[in-house]
C-alpha positions as CSV (number, residue, x, y, z in Angstrom):
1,X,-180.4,93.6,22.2
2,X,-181.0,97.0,23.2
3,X,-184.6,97.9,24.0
4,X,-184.4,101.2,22.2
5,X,-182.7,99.8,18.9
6,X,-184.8,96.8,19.0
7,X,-187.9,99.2,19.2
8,X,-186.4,101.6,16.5
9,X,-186.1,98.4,14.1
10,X,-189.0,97.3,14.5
11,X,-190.8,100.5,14.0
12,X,-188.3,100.8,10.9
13,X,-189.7,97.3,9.7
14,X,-193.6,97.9,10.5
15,X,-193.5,101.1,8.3
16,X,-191.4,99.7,5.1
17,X,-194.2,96.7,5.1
18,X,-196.7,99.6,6.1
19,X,-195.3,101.4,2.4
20,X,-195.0,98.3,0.4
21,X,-199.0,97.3,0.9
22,X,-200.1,101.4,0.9
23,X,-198.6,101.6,-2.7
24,X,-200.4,98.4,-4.0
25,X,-203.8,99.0,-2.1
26,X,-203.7,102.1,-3.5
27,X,-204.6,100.4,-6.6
28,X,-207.5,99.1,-5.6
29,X,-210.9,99.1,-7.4
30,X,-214.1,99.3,-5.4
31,X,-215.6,96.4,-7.8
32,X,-214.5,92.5,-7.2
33,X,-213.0,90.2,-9.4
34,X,-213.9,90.8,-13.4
35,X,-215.9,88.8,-15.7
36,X,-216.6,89.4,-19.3
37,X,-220.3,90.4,-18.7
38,X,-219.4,94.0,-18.0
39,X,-216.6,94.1,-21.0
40,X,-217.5,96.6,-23.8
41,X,-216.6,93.3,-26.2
42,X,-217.9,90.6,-24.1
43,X,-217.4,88.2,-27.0
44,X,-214.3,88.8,-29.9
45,X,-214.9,88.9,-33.7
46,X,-213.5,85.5,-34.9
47,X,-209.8,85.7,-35.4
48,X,-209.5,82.6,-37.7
49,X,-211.7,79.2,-39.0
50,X,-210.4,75.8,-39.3
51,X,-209.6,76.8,-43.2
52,X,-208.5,80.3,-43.2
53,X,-205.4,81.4,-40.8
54,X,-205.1,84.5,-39.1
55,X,-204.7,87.4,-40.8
56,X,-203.5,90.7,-40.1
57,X,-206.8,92.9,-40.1
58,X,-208.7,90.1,-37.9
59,X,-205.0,90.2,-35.2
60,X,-205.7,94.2,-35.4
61,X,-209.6,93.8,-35.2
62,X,-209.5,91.6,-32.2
63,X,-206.5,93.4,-30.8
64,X,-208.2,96.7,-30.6
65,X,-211.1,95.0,-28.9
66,X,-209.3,93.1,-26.6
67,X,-207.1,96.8,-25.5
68,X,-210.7,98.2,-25.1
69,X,-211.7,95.4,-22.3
70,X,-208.4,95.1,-20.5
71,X,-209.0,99.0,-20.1
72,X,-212.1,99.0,-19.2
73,X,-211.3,98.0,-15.7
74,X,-209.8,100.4,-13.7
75,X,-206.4,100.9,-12.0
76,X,-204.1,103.7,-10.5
77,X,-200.9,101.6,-11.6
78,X,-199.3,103.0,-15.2
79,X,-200.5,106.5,-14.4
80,X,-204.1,105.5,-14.0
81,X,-206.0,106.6,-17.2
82,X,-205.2,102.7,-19.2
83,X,-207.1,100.6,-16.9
84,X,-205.0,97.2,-17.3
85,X,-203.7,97.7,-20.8
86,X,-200.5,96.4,-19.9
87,X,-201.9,92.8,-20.3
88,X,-202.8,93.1,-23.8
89,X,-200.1,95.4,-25.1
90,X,-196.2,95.0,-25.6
91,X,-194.0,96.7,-22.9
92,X,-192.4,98.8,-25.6
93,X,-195.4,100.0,-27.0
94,X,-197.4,100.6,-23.9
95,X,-194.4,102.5,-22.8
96,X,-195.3,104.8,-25.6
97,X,-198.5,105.6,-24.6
98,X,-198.6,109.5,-23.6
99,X,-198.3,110.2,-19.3
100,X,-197.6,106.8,-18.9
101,X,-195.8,105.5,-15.8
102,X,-194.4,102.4,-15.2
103,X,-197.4,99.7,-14.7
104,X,-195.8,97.0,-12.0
105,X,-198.1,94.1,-11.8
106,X,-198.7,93.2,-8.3
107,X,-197.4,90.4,-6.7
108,X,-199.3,87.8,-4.5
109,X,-199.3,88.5,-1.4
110,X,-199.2,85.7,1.0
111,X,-202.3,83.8,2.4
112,X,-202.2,85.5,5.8
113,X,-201.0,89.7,7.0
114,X,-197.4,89.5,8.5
115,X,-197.5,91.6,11.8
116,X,-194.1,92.6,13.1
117,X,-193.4,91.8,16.7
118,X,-195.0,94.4,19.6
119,X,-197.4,95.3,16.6
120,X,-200.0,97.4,18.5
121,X,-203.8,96.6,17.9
122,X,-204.3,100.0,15.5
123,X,-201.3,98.5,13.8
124,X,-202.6,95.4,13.2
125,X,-205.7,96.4,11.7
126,X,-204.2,98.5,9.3
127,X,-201.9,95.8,8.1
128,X,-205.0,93.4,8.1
129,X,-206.8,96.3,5.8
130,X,-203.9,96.8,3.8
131,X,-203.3,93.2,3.1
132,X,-207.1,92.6,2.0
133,X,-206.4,95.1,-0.5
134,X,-203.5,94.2,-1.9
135,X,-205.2,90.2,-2.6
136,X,-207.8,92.2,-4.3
137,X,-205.9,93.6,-6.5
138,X,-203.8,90.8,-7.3
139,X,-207.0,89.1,-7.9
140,X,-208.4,91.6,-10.3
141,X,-205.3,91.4,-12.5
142,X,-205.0,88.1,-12.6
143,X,-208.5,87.2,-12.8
144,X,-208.9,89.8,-15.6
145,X,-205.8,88.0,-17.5
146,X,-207.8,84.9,-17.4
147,X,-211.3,86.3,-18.8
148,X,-208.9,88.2,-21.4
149,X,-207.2,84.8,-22.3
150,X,-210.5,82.8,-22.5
151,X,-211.9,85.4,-24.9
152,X,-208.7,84.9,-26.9
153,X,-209.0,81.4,-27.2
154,X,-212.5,81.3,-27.9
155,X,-211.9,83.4,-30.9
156,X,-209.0,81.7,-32.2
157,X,-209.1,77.6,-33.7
158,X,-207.1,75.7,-31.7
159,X,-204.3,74.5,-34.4
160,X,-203.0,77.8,-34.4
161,X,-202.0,78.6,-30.8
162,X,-201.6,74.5,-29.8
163,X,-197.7,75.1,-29.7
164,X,-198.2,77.3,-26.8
165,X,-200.3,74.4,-25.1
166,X,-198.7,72.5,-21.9
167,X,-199.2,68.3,-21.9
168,X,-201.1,68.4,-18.8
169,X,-201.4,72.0,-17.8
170,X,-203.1,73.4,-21.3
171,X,-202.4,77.0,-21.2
172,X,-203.0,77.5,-17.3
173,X,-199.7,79.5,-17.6
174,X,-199.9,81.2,-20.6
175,X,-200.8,84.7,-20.5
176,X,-202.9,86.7,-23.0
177,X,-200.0,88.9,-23.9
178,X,-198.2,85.5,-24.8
179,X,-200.6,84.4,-27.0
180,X,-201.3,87.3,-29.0
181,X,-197.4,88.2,-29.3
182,X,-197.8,84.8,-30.7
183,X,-200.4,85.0,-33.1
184,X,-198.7,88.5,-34.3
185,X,-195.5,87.0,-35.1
186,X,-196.7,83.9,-36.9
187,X,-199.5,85.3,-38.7
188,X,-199.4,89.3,-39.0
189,X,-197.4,90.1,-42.0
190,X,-199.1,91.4,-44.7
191,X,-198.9,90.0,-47.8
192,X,-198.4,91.8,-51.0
193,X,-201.5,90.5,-52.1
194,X,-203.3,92.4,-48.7
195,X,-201.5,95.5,-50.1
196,X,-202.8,95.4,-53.3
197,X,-206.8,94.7,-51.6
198,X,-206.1,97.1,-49.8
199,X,-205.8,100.1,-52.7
200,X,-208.7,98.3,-54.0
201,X,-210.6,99.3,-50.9
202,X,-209.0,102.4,-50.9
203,X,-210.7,103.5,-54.1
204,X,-214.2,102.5,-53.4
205,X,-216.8,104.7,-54.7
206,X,-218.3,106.9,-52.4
207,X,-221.5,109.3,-52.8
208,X,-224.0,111.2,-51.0
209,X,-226.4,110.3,-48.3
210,X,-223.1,108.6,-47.0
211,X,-221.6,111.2,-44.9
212,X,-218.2,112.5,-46.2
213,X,-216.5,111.2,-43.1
214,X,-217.1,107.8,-44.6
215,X,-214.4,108.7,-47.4
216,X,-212.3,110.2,-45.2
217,X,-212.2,107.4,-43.0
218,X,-211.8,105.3,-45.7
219,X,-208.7,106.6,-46.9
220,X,-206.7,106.8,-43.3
221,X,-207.7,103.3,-42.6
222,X,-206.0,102.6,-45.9
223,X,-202.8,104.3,-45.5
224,X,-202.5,102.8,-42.2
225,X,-203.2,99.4,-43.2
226,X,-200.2,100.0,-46.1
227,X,-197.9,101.7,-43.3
228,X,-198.2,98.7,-41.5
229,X,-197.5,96.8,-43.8
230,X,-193.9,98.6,-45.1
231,X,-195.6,100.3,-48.1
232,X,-195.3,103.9,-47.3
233,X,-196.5,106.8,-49.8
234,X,-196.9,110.5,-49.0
235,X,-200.2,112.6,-48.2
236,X,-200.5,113.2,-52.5
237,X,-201.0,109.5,-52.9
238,X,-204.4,109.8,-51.1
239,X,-205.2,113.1,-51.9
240,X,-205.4,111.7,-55.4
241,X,-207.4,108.9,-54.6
242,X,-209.9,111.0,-52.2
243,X,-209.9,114.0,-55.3
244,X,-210.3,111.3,-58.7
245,X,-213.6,109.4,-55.9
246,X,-215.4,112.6,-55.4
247,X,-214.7,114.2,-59.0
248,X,-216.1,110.6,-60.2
249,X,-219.7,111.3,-58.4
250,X,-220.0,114.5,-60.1
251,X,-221.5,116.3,-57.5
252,X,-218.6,118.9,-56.9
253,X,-217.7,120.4,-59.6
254,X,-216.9,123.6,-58.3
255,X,-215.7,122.5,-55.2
256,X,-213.1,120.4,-57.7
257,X,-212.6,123.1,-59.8
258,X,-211.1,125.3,-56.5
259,X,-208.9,122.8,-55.6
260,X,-207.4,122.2,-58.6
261,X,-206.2,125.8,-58.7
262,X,-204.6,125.0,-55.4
263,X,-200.7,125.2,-55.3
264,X,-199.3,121.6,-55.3
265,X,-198.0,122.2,-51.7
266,X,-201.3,122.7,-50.6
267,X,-202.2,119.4,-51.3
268,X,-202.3,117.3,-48.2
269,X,-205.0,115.0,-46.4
270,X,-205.8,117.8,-43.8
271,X,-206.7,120.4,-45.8
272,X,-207.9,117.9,-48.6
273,X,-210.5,116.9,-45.2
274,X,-211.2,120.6,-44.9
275,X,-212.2,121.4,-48.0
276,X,-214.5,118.8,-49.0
277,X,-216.1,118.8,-46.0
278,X,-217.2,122.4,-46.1
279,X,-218.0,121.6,-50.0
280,X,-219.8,118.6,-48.6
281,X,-221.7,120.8,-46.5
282,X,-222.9,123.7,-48.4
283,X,-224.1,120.5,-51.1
284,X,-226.4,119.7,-48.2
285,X,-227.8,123.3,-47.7
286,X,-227.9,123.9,-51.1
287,X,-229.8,120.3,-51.7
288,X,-232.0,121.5,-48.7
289,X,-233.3,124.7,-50.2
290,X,-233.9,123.7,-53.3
291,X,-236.3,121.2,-52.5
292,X,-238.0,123.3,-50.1
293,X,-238.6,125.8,-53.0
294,X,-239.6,123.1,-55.3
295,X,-241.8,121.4,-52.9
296,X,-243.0,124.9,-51.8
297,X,-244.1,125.9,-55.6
298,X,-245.9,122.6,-55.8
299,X,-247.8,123.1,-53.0
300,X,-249.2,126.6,-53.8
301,X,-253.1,125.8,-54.7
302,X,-254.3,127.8,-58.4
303,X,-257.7,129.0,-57.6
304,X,-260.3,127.7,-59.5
305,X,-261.8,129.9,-62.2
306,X,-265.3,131.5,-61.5
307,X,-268.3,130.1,-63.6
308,X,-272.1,130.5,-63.7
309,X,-272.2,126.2,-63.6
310,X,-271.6,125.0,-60.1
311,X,-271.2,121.4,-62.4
312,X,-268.6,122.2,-63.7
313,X,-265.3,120.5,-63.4
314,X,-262.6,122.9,-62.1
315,X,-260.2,123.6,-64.1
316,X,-257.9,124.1,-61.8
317,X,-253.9,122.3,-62.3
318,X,-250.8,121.1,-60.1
319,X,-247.8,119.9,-61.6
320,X,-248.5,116.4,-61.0
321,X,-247.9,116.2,-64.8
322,X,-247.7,112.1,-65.2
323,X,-247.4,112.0,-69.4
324,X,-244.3,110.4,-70.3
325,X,-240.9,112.6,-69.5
326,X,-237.6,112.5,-70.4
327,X,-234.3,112.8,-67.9
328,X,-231.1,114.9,-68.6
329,X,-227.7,115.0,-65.8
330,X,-227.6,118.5,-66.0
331,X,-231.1,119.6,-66.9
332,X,-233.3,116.9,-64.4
333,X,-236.7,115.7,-66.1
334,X,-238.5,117.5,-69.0
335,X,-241.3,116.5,-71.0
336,X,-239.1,116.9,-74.2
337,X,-238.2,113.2,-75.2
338,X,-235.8,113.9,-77.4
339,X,-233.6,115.2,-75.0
340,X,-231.7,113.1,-72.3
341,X,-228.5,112.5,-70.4
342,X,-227.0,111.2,-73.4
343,X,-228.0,113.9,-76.2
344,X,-228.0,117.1,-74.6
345,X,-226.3,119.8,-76.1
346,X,-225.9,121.7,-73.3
347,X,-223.8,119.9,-70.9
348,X,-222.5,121.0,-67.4
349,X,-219.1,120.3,-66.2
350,X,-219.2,116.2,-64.5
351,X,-222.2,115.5,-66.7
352,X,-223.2,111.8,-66.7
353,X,-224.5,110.6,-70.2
354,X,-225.6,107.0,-68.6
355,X,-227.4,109.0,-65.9
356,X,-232.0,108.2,-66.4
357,X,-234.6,109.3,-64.3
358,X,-234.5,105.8,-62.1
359,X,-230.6,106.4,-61.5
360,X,-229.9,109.7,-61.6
361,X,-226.0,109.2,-60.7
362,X,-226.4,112.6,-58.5
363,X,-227.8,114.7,-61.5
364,X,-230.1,117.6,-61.2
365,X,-234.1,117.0,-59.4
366,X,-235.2,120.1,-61.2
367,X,-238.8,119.2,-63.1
368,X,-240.0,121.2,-65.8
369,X,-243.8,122.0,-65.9
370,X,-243.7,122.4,-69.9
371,X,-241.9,121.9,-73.3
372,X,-239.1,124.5,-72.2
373,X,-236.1,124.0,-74.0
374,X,-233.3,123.0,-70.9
């Protein structure tokens, strides 16, 4: 052969191998293989027992943890910002994911760097650099895979994922992915009966010191759960539910009051969020205030009246009044006992006639000093 086309092929050669290993070593991560020490789940909720199969909220619970691990190690590949995702979530869903790029799993690379022919020294120990890299990184994934699996199996009773078991082999080569596409399609449909728990849930009673967001929360996790699982409804299914919950607790009347005059087409989960929050909030600082000022008044000391007989006991009061008292929703505690939750005359909007002094069901703290008629 020609010495100058032999040369130019070679060089042609050295530099496609040269590109190949760049664009996996690029990948690299500075740490060495994984374990599940460093996981942010280093050990799965329990998917299953020997009596109760999978269901679909422990697949999703143990799915969400499992996506947080496999991304908790880093890699440039898939556009860099999912770690290895791509081994615990479907192709066509991680192919959703927003500024994704294709994730190609690396290959193995053989046991030894191939050096083309007339290789010069510098040469060779870039290719001996590059192909270093590239077994670390195929060791990170697959090593990674393995913890994921083991986690998997560890969470999950082995009756329901024995189909996927090889004689001899066990599931040496069965990937995560495999089994949890597995366990998805055998065991995550949800049940009419789930959907019906599930607007149980969705109408829990909620009441202060539990942040709002708790509600809030509550009723996305419910219309996702029923998304999921084909029941759809629009935004004014769980308006209703978050607006009947907090009218129930009585402790936003007015804030109730001002959305009801809103136009029905006002009436969605975002501004339903906005409104009760900021109603939620001005509760607080008006909860806050209040009980400074009533603390406040309680703490002011009444000076003791002047007398010629140093013995003599001062006459000096608090309102540490302890005689017995009565309790009224609207009206808080008063010393007239004839009048409580349940026969006052004067009752405010949301007023609670079960509500005593021991369970005030979010009535009034106010304390009256004397007989005053609330």
């Amino acid at each position: 052969m020609n010495p100058i086309i032999h040369l130019y092929t070679t060089t042609i050669t050295f530099l496609a191998l040269l590109a190949m290993m760049s664009s996996y070593a690029f990948t690299a991560t500075a740490a060495g293989t994984t374990t599940a020490k460093g996981f942010p789940h280093p050990v799965l909720s329990p998917i299953a027992t020997s009596t109760q199969e999978p269901t679909y909220e422990s697949l999703r619970q143990a799915q969400t943890q499992l996506n947080a691990n496999a991304s908790s190690v880093h890699s440039n590949s898939g556009g860099g910002r999912f770690g290895h995702l791509v081994l615990t979530m479907p192709p066509a869903e991680f192919a959703l994911l927003p500024n994704i790029v294709a994730f190609i799993p690396p290959p193995c690379p053989p046991d030894h760097p191939v050096h083309p022919p007339n290789a010069t020294q510098p040469q060779i120990t870039e290719i001996n650099r590059l192909h270093k890299a590239t077994q670390q990184i195929f060791r990170t994934y697959d090593d990674l895979d393995k913890d994921l699996k083991t986690q998997l199996i560890a969470a999950t009773p082995l009756c329901y994922i024995d189909a996927l078991s090889h004689d001899t082999l066990g599931f040496t080569n069965v990937t995560c992915l495999a089994i949890l596409t597995h366990l998805w399609s055998t065991y995550g449909t949800i049940t009419q009966a789930e959907l019906d728990e599930n607007e149980v849930r969705m109408k829990t009673p909620w009441s202060p010191p539990t942040p709002v967001e708790t509600l809030f929360t509550q009723l996305t996790k419910a219309r996702k759960f029923a998304t999921a699982g084909g029941d759809q409804h629009n935004d004014i299914v769980y308006v209703r539910a978050g607006y009947n919950i907090v009218y129930n607790n009585g402790l936003f009347a007015e804030a109730c009051r001002e959305w009801r005059a809103k136009p029905p087409a006002q009436w969605t989960m975002p501004n339903f969020t906005a409104h009760f929050k900021a109603a939620d909030k001005d509760r607080r600082l008006t909860t806050t205030v209040a009980s400074a000022g009533y603390h406040g008044a309680n703490a002011a000391v009444v000076p003791t009246p002047k007398t010629s007989n140093a013995s003599r006991p001062s006459t000096a009061t608090t309102n540490t009044d302890t005689s017995a008292r009565s309790y009224c929703w609207t009206h808080g505690s008063i010393k007239n006992l004839k009048h409580s939750s349940e026969t006052c005359k004067n009752k405010a909007e949301g007023h609670k006639d079960e509500a005593t002094s021991d369970n005030k069901l979010g009535g009034s703290t106010k304390v009256w000093a004397g007989r005053e008629k609330a």
